[in-house]
C-alpha positions as CSV (number, residue, x, y, z in Angstrom):
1,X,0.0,0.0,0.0
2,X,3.1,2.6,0.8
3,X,4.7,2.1,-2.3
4,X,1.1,2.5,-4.1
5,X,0.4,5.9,-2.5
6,X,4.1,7.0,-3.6
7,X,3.4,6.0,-6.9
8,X,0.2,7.9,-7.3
9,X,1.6,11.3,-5.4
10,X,4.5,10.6,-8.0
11,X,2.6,11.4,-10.6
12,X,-0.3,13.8,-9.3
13,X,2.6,15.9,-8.4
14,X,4.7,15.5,-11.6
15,X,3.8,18.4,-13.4
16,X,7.5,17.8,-16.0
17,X,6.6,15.4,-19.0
18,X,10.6,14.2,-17.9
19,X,11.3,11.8,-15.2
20,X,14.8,10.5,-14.1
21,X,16.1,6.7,-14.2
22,X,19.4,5.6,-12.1
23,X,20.9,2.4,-13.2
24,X,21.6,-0.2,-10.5
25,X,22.6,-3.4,-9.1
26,X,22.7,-5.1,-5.7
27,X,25.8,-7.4,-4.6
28,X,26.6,-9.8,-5.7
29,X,25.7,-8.7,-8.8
30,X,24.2,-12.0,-10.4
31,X,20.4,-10.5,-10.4
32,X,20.4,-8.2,-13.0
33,X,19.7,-5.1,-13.8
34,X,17.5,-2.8,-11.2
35,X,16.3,0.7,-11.6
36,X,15.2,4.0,-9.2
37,X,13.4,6.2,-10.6
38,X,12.7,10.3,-9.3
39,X,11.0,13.5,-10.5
40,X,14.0,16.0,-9.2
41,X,17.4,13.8,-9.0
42,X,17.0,14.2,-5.2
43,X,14.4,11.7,-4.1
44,X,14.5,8.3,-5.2
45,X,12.1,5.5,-4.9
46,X,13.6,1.7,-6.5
47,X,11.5,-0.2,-8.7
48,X,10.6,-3.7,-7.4
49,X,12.5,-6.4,-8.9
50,X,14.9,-6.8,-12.0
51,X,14.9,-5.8,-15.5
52,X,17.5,-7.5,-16.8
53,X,19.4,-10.5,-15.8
54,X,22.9,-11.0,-16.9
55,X,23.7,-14.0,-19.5
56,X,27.3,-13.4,-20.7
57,X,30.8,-12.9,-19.5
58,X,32.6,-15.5,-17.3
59,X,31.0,-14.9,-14.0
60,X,27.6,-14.0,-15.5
61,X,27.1,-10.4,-13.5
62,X,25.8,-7.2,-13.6
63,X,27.8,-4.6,-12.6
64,X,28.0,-1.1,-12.7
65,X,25.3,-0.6,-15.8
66,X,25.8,2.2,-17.7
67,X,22.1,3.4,-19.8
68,X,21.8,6.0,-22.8
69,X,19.1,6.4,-25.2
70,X,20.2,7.3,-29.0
71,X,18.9,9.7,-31.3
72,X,16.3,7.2,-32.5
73,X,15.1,6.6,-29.3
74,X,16.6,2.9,-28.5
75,X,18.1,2.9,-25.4
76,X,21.8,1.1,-24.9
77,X,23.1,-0.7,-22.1
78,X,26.8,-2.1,-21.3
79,X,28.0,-3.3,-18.1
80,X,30.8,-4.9,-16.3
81,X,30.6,-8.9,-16.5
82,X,32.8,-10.5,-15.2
83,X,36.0,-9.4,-12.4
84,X,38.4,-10.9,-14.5
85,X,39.1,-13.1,-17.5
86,X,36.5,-11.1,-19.7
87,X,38.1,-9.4,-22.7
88,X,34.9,-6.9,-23.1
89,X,31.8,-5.8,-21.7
90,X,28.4,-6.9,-21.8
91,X,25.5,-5.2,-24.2
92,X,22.3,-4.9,-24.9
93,X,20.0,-2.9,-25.8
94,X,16.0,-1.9,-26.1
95,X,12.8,0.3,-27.1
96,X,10.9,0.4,-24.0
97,X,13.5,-1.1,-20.9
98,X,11.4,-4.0,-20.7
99,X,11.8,-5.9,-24.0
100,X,15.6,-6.6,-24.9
101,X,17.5,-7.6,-27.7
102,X,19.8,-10.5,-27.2
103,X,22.5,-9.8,-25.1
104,X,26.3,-9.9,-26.9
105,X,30.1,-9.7,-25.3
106,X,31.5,-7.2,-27.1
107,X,35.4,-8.2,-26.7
108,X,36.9,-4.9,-27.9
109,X,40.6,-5.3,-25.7
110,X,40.8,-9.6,-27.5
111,X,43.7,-8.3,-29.2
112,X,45.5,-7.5,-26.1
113,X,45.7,-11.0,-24.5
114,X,47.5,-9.7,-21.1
115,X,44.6,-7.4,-20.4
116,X,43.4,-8.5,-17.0
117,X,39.9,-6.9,-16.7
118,X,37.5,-4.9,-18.4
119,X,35.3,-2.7,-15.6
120,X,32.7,-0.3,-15.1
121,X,32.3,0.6,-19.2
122,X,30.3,4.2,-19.5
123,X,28.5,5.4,-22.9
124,X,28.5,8.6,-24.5
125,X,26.8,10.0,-27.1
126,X,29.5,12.3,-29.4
127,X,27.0,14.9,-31.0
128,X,29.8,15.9,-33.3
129,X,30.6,12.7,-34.3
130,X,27.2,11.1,-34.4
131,X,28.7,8.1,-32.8
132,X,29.1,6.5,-29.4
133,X,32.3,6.3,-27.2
134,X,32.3,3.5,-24.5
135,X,35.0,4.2,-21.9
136,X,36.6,1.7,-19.0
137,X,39.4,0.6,-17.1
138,X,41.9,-2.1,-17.7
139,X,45.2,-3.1,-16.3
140,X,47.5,-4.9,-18.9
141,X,50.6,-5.8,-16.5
142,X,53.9,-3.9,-17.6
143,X,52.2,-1.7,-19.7
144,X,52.6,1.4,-17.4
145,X,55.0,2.4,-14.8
146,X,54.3,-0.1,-11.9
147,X,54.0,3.5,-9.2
148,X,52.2,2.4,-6.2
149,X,49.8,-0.7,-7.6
150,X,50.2,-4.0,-8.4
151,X,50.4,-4.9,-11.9
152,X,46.9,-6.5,-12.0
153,X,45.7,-3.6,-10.2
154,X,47.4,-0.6,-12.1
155,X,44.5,0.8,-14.7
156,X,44.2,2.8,-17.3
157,X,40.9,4.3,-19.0
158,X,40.8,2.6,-22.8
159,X,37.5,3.5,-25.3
160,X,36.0,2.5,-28.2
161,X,33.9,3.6,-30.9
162,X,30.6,2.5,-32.9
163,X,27.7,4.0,-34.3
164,X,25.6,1.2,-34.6
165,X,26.8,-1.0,-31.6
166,X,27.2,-4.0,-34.5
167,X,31.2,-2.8,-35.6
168,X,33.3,-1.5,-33.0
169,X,36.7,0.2,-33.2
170,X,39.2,-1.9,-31.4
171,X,39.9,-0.6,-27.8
172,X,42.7,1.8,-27.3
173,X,43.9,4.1,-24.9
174,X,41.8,6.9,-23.4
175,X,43.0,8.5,-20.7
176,X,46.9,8.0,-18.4
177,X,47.0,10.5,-16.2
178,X,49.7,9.2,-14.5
179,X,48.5,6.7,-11.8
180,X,46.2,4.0,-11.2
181,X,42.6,5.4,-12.3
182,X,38.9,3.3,-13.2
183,X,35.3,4.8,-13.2
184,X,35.4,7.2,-15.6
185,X,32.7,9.3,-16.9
186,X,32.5,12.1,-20.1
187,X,30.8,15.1,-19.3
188,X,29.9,18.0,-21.5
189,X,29.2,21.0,-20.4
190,X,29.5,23.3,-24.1
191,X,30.1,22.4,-27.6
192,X,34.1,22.1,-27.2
193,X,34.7,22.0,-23.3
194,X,34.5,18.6,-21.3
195,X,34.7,17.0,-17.8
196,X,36.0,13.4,-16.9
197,X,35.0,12.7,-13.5
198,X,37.1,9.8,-12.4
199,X,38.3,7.9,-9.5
200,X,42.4,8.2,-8.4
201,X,42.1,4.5,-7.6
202,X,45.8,4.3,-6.2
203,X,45.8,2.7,-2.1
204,X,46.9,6.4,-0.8
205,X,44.0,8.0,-2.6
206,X,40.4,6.3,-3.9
207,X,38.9,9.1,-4.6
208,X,37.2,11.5,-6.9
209,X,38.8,13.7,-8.8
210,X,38.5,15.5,-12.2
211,X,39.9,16.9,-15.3
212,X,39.2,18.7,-18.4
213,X,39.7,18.5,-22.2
214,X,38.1,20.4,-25.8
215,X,37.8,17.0,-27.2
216,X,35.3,14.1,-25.7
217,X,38.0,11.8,-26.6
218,X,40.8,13.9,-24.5
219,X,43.6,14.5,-24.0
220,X,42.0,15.4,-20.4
221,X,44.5,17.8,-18.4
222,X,44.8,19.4,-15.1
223,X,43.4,16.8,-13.1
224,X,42.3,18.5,-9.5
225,X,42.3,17.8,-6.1
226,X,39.8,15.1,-4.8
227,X,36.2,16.7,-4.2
228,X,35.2,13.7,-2.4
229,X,36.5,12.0,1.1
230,X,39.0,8.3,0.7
231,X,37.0,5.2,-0.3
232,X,34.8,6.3,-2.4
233,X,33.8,5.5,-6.4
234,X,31.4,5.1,-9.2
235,X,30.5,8.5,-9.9
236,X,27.2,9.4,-12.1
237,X,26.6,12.9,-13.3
238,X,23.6,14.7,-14.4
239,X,22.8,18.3,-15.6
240,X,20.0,20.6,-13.7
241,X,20.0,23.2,-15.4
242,X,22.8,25.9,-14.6
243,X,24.5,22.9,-12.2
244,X,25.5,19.2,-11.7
245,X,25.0,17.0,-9.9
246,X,27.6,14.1,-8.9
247,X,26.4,10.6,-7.4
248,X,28.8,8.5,-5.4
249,X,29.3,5.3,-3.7
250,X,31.1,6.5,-0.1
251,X,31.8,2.9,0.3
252,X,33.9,3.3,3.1
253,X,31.2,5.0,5.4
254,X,28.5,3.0,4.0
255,X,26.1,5.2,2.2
256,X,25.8,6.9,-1.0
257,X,26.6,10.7,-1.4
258,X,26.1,13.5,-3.0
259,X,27.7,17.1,-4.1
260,X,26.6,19.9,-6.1
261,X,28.6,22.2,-8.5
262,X,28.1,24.7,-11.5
263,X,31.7,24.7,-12.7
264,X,33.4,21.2,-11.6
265,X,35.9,23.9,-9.5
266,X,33.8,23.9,-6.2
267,X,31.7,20.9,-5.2
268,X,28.9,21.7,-2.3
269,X,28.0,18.6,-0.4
270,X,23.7,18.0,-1.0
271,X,23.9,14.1,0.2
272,X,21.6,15.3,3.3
273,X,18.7,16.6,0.4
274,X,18.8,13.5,-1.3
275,X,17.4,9.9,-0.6
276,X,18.9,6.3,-2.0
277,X,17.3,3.2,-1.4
278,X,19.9,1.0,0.4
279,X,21.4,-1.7,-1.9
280,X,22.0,0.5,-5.0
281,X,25.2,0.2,-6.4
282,X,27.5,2.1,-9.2
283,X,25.3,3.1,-12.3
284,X,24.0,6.1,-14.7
285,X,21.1,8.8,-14.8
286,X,19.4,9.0,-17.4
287,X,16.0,11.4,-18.3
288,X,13.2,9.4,-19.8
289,X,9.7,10.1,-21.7
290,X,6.7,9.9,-18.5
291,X,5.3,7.3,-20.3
292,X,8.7,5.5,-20.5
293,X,8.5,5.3,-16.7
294,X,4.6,4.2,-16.6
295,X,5.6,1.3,-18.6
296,X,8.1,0.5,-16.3
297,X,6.2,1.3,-13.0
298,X,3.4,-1.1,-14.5
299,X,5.7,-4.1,-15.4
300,X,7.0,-4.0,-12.0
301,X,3.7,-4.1,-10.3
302,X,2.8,-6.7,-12.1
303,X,5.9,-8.3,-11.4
304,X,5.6,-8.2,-7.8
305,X,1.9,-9.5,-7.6
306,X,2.6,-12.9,-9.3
């Protein structure tokens, strides 16, 4: 009955035709894909069960699903499945988040057979380009200086290309900025200035950090300072109109936080405004059609009274 009455003031007080989704999984990652949904990007309510549940890779998971929806509408998915052993990420991809095509393991690092791991991949959509970039970290031992991390352990950010997620450009290197780094994310903020918000994942550090480039595909310079606290990951971003908003997993205290900022220089911390269900785990925001999220809201229901 609670989560009916939410439901319902959801949309008697939704006066925007534009809702938010945030990607999600639960540990240990072999359920599938999970989604929370919200009106502001502040309050956010999960949507019973999975969407999604994971069929390729090595180990079979789901984790840290990155969502965007195309210029024709079709919405993409790619996510992280397996720890190790995997030479590419999973995919797959649908009209309405309910009905999906056949999933696929896109290998795009099979022709680097030391690569140990291929994590957290993000999409972006290249306006300029009309194309999508997929970013992620790997660690191919003695490929980079050894610093601080173990050879397994030492990433770097690699992308790839495709406009049709059928042919994809073999991976290459994305982004070294000099130490250890993984869950990367493209931000653009005008038509030749970007953001990658990205994770310092060497011991002394694990944090959040970013830097900035004129090209989506880098090179990204003048990496800053940390704007979040040791132990944390997985950042998401989204725009609100003059500002950002940055989602992130404060593993190490157990909770999910939040900060705000309208020029990635100073970050305000918001995590007190904000509400995440517990469970949720590293994903993406994404805005969607109202009636996208009706759909969804009724499969779920539906779900959950069988």
């Amino acid at each position: 009955m609670r989560k009916l009455l939410i439901i319902m003031l959801f949309f008697c007080c939704s006066c925007s035709r534009k809702a938010y989704l945030f990607t999600s999984f639960h540990e240990p990652a072999t359920d599938g894909l999970r989604l929370l949904y919200s009106k502001d990007a502040l309050q956010w309510e999960e949507l019973p069960g999975t969407f999604l549940a994971p069929k390729v890779g090595k180990q079979k998971v789901m984790r840290d699903p990155s969502l965007i929806q195309g210029p024709d509408g079709t919405f993409h998915l790619v996510w992280t499945s397996s720890w190790r052993s995997d030479a590419g990420f999973g995919y797959a991809s649908s009209k309405d988040l309910i009905h999906w095509s056949e999933q696929r393991l896109i290998k795009v690092m099979e022709h680097e057979p030391k690569t140990v791991n291929v994590w957290a991949p993000e999409l972006f959509y290249d306006e300029q380009a009309d194309d999508f970039i997929i970013i992620w970290a790997s660690a191919i031992p003695g490929r980079f200086p050894k610093g601080t991390e173990e050879e397994d352990n030492n990433q770097r950010m690699y992308f790839s290309r495709t406009k049709d997620f059928r042919t994809f450009s073999k991976g290459q290197l994305f982004a070294d900025p000099g130490f250890s780094v993984i869950d990367a994310m493209i931000v653009k903020r005008a038509k030749s200035d970007y953001v990658l918000v990205l994770k310092d994942n060497t011991r002394a550090n694990r944090n959040l950090k970013v830097a900035f480039s004129e090209s989506a595909v880098g090179p990204f310079r003048n990496v800053s300072a940390p704007f979040s606290g040791k132990l944390t990951e997985g950042p998401a971003v989204i725009g609100l109109k003059e500002k950002w908003l940055i989602y992130y997993d404060a593993y190490g205290e157990k909770r999910y936080a939040a900060v705000e900022t309208n020029d990635f220089k100073s970050f305000k911390d918001i995590s007190a405004q904000t509400s995440i269900p517990e469970g949720h785990k590293h994903g993406t925001i994404v805005k969607v059609r109202m009636k996208i999220l009706r759909q969804l809201i009724k499969e779920s229901t539906n779900k959950s009274a069988k």
